[in-house]
C-alpha atoms as a printed R data frame, in Angstrom:
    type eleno elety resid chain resno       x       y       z
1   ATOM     1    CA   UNK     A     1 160.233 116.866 100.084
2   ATOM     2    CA   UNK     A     2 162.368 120.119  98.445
3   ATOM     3    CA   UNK     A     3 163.325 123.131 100.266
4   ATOM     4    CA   UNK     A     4 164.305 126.181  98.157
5   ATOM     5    CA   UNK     A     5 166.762 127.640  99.841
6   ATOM     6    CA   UNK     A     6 167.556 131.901  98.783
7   ATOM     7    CA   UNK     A     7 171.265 132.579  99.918
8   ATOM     8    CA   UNK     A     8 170.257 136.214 100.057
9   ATOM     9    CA   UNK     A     9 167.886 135.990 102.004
10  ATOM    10    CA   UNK     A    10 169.662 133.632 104.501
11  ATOM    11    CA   UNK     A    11 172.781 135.383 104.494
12  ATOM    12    CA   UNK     A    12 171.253 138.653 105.319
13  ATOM    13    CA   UNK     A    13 168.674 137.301 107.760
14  ATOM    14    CA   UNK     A    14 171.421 135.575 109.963
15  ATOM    15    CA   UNK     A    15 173.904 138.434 109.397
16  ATOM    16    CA   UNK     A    16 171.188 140.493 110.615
17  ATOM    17    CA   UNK     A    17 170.247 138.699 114.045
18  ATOM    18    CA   UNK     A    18 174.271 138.130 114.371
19  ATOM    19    CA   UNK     A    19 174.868 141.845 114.474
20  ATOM    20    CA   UNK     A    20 171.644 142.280 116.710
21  ATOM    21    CA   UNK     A    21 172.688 139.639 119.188
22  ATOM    22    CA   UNK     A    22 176.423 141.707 119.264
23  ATOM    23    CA   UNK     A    23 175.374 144.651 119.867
24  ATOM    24    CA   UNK     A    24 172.615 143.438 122.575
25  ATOM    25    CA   UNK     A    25 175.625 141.201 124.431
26  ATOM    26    CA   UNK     A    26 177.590 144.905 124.403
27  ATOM    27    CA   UNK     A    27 175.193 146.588 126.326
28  ATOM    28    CA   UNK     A    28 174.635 143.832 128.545
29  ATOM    29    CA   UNK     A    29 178.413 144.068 129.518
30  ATOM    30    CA   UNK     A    30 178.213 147.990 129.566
31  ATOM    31    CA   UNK     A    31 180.743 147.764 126.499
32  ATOM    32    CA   UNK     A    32 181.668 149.937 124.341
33  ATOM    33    CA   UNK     A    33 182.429 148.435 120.460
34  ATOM    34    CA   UNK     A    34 182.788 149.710 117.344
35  ATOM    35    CA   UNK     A    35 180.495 149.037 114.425
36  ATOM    36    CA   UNK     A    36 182.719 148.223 112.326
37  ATOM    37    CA   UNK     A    37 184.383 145.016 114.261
38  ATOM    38    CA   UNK     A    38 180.355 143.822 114.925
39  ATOM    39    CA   UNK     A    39 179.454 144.043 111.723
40  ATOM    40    CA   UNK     A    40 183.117 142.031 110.550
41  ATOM    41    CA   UNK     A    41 182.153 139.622 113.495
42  ATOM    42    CA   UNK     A    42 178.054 139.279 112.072
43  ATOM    43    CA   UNK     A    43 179.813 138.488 108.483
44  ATOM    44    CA   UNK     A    44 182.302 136.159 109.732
45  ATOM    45    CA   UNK     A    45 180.095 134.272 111.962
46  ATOM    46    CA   UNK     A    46 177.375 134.391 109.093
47  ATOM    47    CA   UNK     A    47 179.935 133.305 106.032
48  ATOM    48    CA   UNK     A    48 181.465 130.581 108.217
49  ATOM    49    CA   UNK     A    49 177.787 128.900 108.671
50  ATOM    50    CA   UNK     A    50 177.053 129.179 105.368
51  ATOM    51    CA   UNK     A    51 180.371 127.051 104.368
52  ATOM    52    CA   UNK     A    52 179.886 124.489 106.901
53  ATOM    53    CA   UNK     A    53 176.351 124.402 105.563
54  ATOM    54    CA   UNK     A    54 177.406 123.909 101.859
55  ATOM    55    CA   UNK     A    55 180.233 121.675 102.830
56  ATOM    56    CA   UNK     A    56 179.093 119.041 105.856
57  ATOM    57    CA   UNK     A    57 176.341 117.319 105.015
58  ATOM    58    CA   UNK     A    58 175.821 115.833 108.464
59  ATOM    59    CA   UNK     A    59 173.636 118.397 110.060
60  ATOM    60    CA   UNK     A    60 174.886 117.010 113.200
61  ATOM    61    CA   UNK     A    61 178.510 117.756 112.517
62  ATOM    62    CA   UNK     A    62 177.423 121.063 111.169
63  ATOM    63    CA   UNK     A    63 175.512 122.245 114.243
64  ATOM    64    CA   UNK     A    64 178.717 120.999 116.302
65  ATOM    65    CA   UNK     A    65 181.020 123.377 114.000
66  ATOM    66    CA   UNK     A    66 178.598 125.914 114.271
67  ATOM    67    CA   UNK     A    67 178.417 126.317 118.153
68  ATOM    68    CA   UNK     A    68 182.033 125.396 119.156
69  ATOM    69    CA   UNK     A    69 183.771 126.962 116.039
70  ATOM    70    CA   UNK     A    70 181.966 129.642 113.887
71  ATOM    71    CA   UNK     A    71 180.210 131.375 116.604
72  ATOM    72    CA   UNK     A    72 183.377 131.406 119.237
73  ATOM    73    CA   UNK     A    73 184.840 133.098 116.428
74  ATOM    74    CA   UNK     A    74 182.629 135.419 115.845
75  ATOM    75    CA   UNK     A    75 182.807 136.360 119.062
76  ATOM    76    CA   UNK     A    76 186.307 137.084 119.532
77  ATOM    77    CA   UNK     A    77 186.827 138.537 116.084
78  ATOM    78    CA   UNK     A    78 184.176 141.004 117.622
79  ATOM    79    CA   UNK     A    79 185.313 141.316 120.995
80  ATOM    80    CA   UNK     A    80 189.058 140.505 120.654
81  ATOM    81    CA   UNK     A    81 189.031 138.968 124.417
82  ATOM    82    CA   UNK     A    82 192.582 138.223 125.699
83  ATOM    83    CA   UNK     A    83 191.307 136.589 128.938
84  ATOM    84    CA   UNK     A    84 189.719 133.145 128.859
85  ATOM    85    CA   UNK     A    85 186.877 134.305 131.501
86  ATOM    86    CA   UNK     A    86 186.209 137.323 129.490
87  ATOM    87    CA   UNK     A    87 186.008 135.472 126.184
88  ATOM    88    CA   UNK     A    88 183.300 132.931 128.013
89  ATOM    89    CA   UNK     A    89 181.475 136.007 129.663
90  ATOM    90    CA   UNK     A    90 181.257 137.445 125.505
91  ATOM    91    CA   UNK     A    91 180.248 134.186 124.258
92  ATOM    92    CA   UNK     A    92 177.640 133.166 127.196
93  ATOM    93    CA   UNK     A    93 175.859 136.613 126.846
94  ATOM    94    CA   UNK     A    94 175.955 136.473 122.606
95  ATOM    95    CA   UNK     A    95 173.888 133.194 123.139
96  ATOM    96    CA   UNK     A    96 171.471 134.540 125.759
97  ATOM    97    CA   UNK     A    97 171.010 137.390 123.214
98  ATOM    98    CA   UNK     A    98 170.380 134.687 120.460
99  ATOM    99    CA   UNK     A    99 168.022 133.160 122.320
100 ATOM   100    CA   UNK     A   100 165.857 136.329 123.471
101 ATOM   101    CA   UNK     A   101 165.627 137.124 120.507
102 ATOM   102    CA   UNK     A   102 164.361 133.819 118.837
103 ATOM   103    CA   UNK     A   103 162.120 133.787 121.578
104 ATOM   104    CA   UNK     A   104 160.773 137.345 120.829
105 ATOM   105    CA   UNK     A   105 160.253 136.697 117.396
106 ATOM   106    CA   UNK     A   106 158.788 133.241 117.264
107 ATOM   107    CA   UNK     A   107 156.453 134.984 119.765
108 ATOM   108    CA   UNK     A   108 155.888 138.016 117.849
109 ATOM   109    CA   UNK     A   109 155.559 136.370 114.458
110 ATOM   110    CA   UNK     A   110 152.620 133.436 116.110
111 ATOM   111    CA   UNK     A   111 150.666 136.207 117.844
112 ATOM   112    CA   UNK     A   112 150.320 139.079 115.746
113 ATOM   113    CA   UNK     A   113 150.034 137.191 112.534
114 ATOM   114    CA   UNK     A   114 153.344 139.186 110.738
115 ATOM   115    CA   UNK     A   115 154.476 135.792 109.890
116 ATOM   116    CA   UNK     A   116 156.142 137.243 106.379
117 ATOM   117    CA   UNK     A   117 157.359 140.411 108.014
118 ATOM   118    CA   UNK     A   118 160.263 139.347 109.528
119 ATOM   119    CA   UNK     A   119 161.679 142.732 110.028
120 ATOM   120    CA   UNK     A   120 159.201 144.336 111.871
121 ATOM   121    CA   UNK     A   121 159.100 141.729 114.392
122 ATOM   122    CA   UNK     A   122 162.813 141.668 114.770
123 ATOM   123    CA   UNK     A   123 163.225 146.079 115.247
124 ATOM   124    CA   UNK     A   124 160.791 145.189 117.425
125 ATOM   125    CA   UNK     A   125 162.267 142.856 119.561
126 ATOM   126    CA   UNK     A   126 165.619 144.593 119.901
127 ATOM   127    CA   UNK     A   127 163.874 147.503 120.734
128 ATOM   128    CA   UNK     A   128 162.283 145.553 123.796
129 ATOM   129    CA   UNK     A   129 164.973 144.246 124.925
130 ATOM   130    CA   UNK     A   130 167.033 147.272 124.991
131 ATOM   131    CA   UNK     A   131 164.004 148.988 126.950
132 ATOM   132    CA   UNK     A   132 164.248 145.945 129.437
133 ATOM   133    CA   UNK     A   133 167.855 146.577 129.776
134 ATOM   134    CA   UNK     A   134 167.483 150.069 130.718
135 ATOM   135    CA   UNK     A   135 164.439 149.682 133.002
136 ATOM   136    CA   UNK     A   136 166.581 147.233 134.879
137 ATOM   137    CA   UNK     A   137 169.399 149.890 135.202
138 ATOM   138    CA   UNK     A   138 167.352 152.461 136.372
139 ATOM   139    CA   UNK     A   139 166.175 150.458 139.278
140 ATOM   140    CA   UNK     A   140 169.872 149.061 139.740
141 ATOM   141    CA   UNK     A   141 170.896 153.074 140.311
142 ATOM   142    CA   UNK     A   142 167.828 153.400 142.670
143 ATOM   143    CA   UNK     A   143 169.463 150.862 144.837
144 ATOM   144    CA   UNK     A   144 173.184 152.344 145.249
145 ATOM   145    CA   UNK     A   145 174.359 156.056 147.007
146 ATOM   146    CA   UNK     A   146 175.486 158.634 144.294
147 ATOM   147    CA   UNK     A   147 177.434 161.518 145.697
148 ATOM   148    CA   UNK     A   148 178.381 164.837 144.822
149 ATOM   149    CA   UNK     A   149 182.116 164.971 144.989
150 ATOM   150    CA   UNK     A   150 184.490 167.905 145.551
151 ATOM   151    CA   UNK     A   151 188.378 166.785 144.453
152 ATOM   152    CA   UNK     A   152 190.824 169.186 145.561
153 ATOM   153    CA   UNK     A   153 193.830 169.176 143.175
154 ATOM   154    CA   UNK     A   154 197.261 172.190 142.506
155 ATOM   155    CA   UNK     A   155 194.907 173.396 139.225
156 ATOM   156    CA   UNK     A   156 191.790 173.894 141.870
157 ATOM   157    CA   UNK     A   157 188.925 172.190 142.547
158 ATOM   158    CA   UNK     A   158 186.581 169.970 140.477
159 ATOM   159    CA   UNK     A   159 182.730 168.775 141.441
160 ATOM   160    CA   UNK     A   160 182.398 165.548 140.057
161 ATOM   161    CA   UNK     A   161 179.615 162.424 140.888
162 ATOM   162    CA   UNK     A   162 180.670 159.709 142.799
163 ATOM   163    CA   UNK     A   163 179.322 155.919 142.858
164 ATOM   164    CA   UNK     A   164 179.212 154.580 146.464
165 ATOM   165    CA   UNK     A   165 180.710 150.514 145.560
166 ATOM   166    CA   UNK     A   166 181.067 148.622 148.536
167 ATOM   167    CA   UNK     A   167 182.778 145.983 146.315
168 ATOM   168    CA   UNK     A   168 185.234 147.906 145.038
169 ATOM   169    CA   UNK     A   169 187.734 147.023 148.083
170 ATOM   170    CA   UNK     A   170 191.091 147.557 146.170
171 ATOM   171    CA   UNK     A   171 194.243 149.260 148.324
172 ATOM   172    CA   UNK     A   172 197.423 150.755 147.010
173 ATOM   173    CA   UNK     A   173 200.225 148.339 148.545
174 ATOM   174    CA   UNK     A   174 202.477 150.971 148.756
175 ATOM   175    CA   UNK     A   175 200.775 153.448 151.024
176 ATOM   176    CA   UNK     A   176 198.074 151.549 152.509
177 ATOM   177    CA   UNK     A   177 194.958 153.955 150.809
178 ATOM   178    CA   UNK     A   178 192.260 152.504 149.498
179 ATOM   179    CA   UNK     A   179 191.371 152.851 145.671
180 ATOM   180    CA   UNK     A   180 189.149 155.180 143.945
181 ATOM   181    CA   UNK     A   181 188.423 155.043 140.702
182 ATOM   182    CA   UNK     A   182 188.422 158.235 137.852
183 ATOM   183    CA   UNK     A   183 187.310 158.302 134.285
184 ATOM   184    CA   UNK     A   184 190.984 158.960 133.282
185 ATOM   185    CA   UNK     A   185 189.768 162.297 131.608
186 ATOM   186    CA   UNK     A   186 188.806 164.534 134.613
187 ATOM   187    CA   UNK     A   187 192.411 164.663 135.354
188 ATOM   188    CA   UNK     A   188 194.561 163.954 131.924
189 ATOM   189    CA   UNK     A   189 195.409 167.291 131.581
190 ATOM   190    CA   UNK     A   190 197.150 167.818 134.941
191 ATOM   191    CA   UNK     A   191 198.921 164.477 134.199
192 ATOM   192    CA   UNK     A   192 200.103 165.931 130.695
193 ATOM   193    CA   UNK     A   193 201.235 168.487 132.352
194 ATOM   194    CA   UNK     A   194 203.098 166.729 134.691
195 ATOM   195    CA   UNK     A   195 201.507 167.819 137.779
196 ATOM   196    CA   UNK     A   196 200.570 163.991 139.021
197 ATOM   197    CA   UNK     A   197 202.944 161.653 138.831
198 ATOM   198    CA   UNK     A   198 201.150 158.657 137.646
199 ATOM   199    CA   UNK     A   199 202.500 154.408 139.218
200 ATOM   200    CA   UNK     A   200 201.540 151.343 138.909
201 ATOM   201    CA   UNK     A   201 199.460 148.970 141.277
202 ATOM   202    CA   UNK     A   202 198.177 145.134 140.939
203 ATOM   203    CA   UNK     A   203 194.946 144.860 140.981
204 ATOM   204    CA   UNK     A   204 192.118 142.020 140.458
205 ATOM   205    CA   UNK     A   205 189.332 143.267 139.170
206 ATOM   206    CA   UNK     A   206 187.808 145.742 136.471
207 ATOM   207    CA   UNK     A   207 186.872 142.455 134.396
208 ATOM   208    CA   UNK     A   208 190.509 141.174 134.784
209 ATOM   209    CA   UNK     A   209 192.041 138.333 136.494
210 ATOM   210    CA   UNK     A   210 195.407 140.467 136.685
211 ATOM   211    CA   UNK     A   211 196.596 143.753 135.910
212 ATOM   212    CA   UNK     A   212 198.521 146.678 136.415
213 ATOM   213    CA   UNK     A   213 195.903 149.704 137.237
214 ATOM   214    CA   UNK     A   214 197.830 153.571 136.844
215 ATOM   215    CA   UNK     A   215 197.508 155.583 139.508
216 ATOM   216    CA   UNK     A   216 197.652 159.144 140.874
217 ATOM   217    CA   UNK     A   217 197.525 160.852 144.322
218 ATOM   218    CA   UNK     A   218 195.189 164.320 144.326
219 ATOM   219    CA   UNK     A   219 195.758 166.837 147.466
220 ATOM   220    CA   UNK     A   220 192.229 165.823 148.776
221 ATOM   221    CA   UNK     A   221 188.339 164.878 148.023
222 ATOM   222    CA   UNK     A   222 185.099 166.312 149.529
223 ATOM   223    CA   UNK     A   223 182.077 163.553 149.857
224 ATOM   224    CA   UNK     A   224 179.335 166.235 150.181
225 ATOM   225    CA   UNK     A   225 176.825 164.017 152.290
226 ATOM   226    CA   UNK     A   226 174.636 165.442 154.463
227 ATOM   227    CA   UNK     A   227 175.455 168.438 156.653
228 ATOM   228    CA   UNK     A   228 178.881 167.797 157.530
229 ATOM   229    CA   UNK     A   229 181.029 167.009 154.402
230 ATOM   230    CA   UNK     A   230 183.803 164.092 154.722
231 ATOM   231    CA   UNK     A   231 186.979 165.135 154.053
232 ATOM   232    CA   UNK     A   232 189.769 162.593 152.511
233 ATOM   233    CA   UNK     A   233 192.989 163.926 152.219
234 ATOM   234    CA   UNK     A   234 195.576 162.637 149.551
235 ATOM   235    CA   UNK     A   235 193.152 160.168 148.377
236 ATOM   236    CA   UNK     A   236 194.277 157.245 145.727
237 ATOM   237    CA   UNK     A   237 193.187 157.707 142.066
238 ATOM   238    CA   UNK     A   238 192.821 155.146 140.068
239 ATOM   239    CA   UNK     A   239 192.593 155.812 136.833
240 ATOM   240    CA   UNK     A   240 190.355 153.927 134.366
241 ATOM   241    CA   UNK     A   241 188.680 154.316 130.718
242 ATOM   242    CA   UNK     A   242 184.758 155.441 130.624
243 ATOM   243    CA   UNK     A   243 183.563 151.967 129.244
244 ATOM   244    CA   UNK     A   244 183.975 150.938 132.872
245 ATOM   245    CA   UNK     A   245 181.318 153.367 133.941
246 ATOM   246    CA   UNK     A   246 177.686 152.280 133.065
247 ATOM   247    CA   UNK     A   247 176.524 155.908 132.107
248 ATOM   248    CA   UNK     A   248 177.369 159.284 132.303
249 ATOM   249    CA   UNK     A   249 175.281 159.795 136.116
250 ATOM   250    CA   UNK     A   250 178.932 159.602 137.913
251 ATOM   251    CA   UNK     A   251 182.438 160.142 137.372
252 ATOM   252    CA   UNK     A   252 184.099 157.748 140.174
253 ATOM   253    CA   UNK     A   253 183.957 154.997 141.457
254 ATOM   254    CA   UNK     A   254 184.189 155.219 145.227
255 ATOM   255    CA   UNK     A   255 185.992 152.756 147.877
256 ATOM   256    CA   UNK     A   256 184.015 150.810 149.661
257 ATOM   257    CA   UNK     A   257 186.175 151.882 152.420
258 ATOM   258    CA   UNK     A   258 185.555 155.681 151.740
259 ATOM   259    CA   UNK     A   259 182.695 156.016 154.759
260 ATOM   260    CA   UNK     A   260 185.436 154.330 157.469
């Protein structure tokens, strides 16, 4: 029996559910990337399957270069992990994406007879498993304590939201406070203008096995809940990109030591 194979139309199928499967595995780690490195990691991953394709002839050999070369590449080129756990994080959640989505179409293409519409059942599996992904957020947030915030600083004060985490546990060594953590925005211009001195702490967490996390100490912090605000004077501020926070509903990330 003959198979006639289109190149096109395989290249820019798989390139296709590669970029999909990227970009699905992003959200899932609340991770910002940029198009352009998904859609160099898609053509990489898809180009390098392609070779092996044309080149091994044992399919065996060529699904083994596929799953423990091409697609860890892809991966990283998309990614650009420097930590081994991380890396393995990436590539475990770029598979589960691969599969949900074979799933979801082999479903959608049996059932509702679209079986030469490939493209419609793919938009619409993305599109169902990003709604799954936020559904499951939404009742995430309904479990944890957002609170409005109050930080006191020398430029006045700013009301901010604040994410109750009771496993963020992290103390600065060198005063014995525990950790909050900032989207380093709220207070870059006060560090530019050298009104917090920013240091260094250890830390291990934030996705990292070890690390240096920059710090600053504000004059004090409100947590406005219920009738009788608590006050924390000269908390620690850690201070952290916004691709740590999973949306925009808070601005810090509050000890779980903060209600002692």
């Amino acid at each position: 029996m003959k198979y006639v194979l289109y190149v096109d139309v395989w290249f820019l199928t798989n390139f296709t559910m590669d970029s999909a499967a990227l970009i699905i595995a992003g959200r899932m780690m609340k991770r910002r990337v940029r198009i352009v490195r998904i859609l160099l990691g898609s053509f990489a991953g898809t180009a390098g399957s392609m070779c092996l394709f044309f080149f091994l002839h044992d399919y065996t050999w060529y699904q083994l270069g596929v799953h423990f070369l091409v697609n860890p590449a892809m991966v990283w080129i998309c990614y650009r992990s420097r930590r081994w756990k991380e890396f393995f994080s990436q590539w475990f959640l770029t598979y589960l994406s691969v599969i949900l989505l074979g799933g979801f179409l082999e479903w959608g293409i049996s059932s509702s007879g679209l079986g030469r519409n490939f493209w419609v059942c793919l938009a619409g599996a993305v599109l169902f498993i990003i709604a799954a992904e936020k559904i499951l957020g939404i009742f995430h947030r309904q479990g944890h304590t957002v609170y409005d915030l109050l930080l006191v600083t020398a430029e006045g004060n700013i009301p901010v939201k604040g994410f109750f985490d009771t496993g963020n546990l992290l103390v600065d060594p060198t005063v014995g406070k525990p950790v909050h953590i900032i989207k380093r925005e709220i207070l870059k211009e006060q560090m530019e203008k050298g009104m917090l001195l920013p240091r260094l702490i250890p830390f291990h967490s934030l996705g990292e096995e070890d690390g240096m996390l920059e710090t600053v100490t504000i004059e004090g912090m409100y947590i406005l809940k219920g009738e009788q605000p608590l006050y924390l004077k000269r908390p620690v501020m850690g201070l952290a990109k916004e691709k740590l926070f999973q949306d925009d509903t808070y601005d810090v990330i509050l000890n779980g030591r903060s209600m002692e």
